[in-house]
GUDO-847827 format. One line per 3 residues: their letters; for each residue x, y negated, z negated of N, C-alpha, C. Coordinates in steps of 0.05 Angstrom, whole numbers. Atoms other than C-alpha are relative to their C-alpha. Layout:
% GUDO-847827
A) X,Y,Z,X,Y,Z,X,Y,Z | ...
//
This chain:
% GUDO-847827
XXX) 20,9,-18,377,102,-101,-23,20,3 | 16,-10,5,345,163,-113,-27,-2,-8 | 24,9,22,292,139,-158,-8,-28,9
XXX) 14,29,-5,275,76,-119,-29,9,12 | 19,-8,-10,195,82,-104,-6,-11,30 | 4,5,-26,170,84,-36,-18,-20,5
XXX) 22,14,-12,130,36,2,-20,9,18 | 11,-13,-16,64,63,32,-16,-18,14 | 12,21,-25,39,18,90,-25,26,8
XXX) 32,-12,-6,-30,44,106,-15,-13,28 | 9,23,-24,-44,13,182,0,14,21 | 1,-14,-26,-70,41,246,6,-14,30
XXX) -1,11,-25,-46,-12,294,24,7,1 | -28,-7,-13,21,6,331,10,-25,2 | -18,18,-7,40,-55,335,5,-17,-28
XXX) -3,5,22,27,-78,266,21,13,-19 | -23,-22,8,66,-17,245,29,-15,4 | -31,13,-12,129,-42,284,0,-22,-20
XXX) -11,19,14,128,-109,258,8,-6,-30 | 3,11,25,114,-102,186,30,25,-12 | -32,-12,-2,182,-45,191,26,-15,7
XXX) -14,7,-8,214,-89,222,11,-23,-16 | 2,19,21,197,-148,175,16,10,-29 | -20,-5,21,220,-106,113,21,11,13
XXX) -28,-15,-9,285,-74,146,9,-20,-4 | -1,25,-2,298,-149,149,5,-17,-25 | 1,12,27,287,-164,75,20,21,-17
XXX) -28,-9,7,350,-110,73,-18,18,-33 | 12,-24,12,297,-62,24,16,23,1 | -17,-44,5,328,7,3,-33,23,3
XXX) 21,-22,7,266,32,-13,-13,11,31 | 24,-13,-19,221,88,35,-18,-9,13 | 35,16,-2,164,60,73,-4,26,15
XXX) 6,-30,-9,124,121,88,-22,-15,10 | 23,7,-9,66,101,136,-23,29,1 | 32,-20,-2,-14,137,132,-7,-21,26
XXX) 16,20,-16,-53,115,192,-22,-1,-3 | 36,-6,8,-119,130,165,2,5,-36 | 6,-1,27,-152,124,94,1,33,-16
XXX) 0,-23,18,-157,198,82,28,14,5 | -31,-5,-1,-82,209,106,12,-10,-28 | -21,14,30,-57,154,43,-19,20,-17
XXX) 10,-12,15,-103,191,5,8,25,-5 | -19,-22,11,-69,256,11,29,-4,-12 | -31,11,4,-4,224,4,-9,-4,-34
XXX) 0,13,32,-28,188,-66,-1,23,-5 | 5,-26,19,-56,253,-93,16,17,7 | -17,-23,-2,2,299,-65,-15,23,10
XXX) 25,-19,-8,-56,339,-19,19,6,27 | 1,-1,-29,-44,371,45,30,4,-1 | -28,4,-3,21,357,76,21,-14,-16
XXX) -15,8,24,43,316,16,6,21,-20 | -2,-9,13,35,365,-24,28,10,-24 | -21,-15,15,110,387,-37,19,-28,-6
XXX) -18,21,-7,136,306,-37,2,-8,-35 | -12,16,19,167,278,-96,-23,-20,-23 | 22,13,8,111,256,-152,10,-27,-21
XXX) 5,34,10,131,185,-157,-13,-22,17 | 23,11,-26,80,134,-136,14,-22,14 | -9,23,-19,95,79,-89,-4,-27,-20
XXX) 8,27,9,116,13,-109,-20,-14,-1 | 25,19,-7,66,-16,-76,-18,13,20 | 17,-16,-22,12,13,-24,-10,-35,19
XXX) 15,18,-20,-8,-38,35,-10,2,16 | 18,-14,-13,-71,-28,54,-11,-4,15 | 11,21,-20,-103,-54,117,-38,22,-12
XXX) 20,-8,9,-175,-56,108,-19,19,20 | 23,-14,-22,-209,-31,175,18,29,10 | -14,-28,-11,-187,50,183,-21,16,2
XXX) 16,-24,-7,-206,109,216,-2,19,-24 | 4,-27,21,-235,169,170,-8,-11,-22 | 15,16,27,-232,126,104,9,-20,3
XXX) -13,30,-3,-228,52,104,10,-10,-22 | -11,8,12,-196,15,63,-2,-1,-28 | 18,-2,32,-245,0,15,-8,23,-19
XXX) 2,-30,10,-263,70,-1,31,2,-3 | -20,-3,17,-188,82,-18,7,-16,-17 | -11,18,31,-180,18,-61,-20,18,-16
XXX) 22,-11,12,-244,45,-94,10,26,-13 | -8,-17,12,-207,111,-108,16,-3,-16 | -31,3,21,-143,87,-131,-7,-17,-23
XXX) 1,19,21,-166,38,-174,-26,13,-20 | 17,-9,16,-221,74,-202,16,32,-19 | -1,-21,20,-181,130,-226,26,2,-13
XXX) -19,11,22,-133,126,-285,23,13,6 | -34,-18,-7,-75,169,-254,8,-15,20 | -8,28,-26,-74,114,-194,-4,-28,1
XXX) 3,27,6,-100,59,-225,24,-26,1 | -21,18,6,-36,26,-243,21,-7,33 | -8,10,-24,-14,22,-171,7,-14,12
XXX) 11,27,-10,-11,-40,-142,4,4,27 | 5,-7,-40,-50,-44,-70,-2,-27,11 | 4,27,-21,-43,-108,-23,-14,5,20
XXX) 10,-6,-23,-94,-104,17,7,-30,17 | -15,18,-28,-63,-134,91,-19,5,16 | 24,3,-28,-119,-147,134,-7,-27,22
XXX) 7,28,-23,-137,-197,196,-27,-12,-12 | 25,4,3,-204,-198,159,0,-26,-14 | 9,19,20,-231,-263,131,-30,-13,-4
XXX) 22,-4,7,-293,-241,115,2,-8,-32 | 1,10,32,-320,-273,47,-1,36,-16 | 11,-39,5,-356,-200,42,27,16,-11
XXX) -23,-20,11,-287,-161,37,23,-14,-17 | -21,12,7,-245,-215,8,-17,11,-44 | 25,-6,19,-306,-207,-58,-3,26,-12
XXX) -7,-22,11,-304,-134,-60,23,21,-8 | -25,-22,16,-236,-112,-57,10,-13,-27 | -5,1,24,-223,-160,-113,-16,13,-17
XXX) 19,-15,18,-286,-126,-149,7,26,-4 | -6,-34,3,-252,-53,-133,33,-5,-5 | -35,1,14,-181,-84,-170,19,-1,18
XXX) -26,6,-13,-141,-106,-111,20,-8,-14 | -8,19,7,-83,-131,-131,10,-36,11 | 8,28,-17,-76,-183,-81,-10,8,30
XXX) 16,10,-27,-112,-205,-11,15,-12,14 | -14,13,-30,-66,-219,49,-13,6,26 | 5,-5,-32,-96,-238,111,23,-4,25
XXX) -26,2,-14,-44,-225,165,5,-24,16 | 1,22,-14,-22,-286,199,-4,11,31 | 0,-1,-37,-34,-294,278,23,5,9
XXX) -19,20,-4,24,-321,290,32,21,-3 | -16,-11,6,84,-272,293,23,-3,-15 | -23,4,14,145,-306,259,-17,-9,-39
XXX) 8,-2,21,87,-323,202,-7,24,-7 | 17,-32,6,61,-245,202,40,9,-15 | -18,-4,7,137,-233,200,15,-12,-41
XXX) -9,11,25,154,-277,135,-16,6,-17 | 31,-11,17,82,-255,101,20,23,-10 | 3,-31,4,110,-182,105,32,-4,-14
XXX) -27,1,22,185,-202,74,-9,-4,-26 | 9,6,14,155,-235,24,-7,16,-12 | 14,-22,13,108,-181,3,15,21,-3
XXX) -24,-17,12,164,-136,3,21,-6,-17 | -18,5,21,215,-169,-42,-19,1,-22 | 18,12,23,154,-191,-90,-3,40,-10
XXX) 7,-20,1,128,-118,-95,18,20,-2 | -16,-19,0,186,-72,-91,20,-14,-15 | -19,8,7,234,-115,-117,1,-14,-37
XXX) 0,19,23,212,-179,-172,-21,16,-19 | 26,-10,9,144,-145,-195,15,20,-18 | -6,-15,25,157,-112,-270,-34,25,9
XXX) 16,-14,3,112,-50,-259,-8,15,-34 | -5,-16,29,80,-18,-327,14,19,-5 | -19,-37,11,111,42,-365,-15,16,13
XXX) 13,-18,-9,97,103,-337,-13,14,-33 | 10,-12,29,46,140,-391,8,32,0 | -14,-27,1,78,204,-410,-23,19,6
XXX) 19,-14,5,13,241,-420,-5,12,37 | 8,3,-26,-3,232,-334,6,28,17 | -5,-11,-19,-13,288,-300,19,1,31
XXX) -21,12,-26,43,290,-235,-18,-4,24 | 19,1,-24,-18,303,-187,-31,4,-8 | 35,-15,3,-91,320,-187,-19,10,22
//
């Protein structure tokens, strides 16, 4: 169980937090969910900066990213991860309330891999966030890792 990758939830609402823990605990996951509450928090985490620094350099199954954060938003970290070839291969769900055409447009243009808007509706927010945890940590064939890859940068 060692080697199962973590889940990094990226979300500054407290209450969103709870539920979407509560939602995977629920879908009986092994894997880590390590929460950032802000864009430049996941950002040390991805790159192994800061207080990451000494953590284990395997990336997260999946990153789920809410789009509106303090320090760096969302977009500015899809924009990193997906723009750079040691994070690229990632896959980020951005989980947002937003259903703005505007952000639905550009995070696919900055390589989301998918667009969940969170439901209202608690027992639907709840089944959204199982879902996205079996699919993502579980069914989802991730690529090979490329030997060449730096562990950090």
């Amino acid at each position: 169980m060692a080697n199962l990758k973590p889940i990094l939830l990226v979300e500054d609402n407290p209450n969103d937090i709870e539920l979407t823990l509560a939602a995977l605990e629920k879908s009986q996951l092994a894997n880590e969910i390590v929460i950032c509450r802000d864009g430049a928090e996941a950002l040390e985490y991805l790159y192994r900066r800061g207080p990451y620094e000494a953590r284990e350099p395997l990336d997260p199954a999946v990153v789920l990213l809410d789009l509106k954060l303090p320090k760096v938003d969302g977009l500015e970290v899809l924009a990193k991860v997906k723009g750079d070839a040691q994070t690229r291969a990632i896959p980020v769900v951005m989980l947002t309330s937003s259903r703005e055409e505007s952000d639905l447009v550009r995070s696919y243009d900055l390589g989301v891999n998918a667009f969940v808007v969170k439901p209202v509706g608690f027992k639907d927010f709840f089944e959204a966030i199982q879902d996205l945890g079996v699919f993502w940590a579980v069914l989802n064939e991730p690529p090979p890792h490329k030997g060449g890859w730096p562990s950090n940068v």
